[in-house]
N, C-alpha and C positions, 0 to 999 in steps of 0.2 A: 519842613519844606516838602518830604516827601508824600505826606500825610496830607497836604494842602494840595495839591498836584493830581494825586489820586482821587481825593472829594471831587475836584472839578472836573477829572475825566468821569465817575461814575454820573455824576450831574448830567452832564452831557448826553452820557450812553441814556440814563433814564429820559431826556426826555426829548432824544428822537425815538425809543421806543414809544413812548405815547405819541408821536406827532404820526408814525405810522399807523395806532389803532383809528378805525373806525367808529363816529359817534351815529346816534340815532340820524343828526343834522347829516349826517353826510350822504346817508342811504334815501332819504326820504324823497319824494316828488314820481314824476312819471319818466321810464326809462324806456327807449325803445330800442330792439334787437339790433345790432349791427356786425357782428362777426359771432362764430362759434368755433370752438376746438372740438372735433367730438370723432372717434375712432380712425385718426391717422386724417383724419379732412378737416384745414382749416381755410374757410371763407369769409371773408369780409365784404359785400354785396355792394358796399358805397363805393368802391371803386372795384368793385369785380374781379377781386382777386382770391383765387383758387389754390393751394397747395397740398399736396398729398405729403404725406409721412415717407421717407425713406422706403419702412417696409412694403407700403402701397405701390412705389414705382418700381419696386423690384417685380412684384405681379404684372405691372405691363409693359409693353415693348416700347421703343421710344416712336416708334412709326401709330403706336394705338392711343398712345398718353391723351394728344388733344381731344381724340374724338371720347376718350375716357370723361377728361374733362368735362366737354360738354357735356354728355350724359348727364352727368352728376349734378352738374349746374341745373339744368330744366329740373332734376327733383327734388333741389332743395326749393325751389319758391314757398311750399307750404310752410318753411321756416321765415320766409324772411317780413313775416304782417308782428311778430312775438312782441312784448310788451310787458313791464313790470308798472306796480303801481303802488307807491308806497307812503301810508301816511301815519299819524300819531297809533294808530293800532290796527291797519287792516290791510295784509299783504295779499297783493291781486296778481296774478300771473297768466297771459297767455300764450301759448304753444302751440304751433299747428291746431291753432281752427279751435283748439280746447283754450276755457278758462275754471281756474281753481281759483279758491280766497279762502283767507284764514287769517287768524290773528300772529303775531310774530312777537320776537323778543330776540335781542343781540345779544351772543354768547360768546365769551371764550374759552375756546381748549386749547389749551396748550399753547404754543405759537400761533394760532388759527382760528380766527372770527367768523362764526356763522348766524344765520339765519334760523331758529328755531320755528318752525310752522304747523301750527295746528290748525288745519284743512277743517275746512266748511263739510266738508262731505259726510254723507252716513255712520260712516267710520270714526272719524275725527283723527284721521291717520297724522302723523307728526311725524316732519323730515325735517333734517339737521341738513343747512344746503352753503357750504364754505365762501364765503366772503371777501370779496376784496377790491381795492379801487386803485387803479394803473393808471396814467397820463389822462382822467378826467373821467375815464371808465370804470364800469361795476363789472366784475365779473366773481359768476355764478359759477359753483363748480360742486358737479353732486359724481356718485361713480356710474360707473355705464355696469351695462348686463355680462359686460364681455371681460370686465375689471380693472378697465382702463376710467377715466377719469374724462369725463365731459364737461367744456368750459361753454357759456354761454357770456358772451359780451354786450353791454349795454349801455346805451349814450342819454344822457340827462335829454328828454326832451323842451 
């Protein structure tokens, strides 16, 4: 009975870990930008909401915060046009005004599905860009220059 009991729990464990990976079906079609995580600043532009990191609001006083805010808001616009575009073999991405495309293929390491990309460019530079799909969202997560971890968010268009 023990033996029986066990089989059905590991059953189980296996196969919501599959029901959590990522199939090609799942990534594919056109996505466009609507929030990002990216050094202590998270925004979501569909409803205009702005959040700093703890460490961020320690830097300002609570009398500078809004007009912080603001600030920061007028310069993100050049983020908020971003887009992914993804089909049987050709991953298209734009970012601030720039577009890249390349071929792709779905990996995993470890616990952690990514995006393998090999860029159209001169180069043929190849980024490993981390994967994953939250409440109907794609989100994109490659590391920043600073060592922290940049998330970009994307909604099926």
């Amino acid at each position: 009975m023990r033996t029986v009991l066990l089989s059905v729990v590991l059953l189980f464990a296996t196969l919501a870990a599959k029901a959590q990976s990522l199939t090609m079906k799942d990534i594919k079609g056109n996505w466009k930008m609507v929030a990002f995580d990216m050094s202590g600043i998270y925004y979501e532009w569909g409803i205009d909401s702005l959040a700093l990191s703890a460490e961020l609001k320690q830097e300002v006083t609570p009398g500078t915060e809004a007009a912080v805010v603001a600030d920061i808001k007028r310069r993100l616009n050049e983020y908020t046009d971003g887009y992914l575009k993804i089909s049987d073999n050709l991953y298209v991405q734009k970012l601030m005004g720039e577009e890249l495309d390349g071929s792709y293929t779905l990996i995993q390491k470890g616990s952690n599905q990514y995006l393998r990309v090999v860029n159209n460019n001169t180069n043929k530079d190849v980024d490993e860009i981390k994967v994953q799909k939250k409440r109907g969202w794609l989100y994109i997560s490659m590391p920043a220059d600073d060592g922290s971890e940049t998330v970009l968010i994307f909604e099926k268009d």
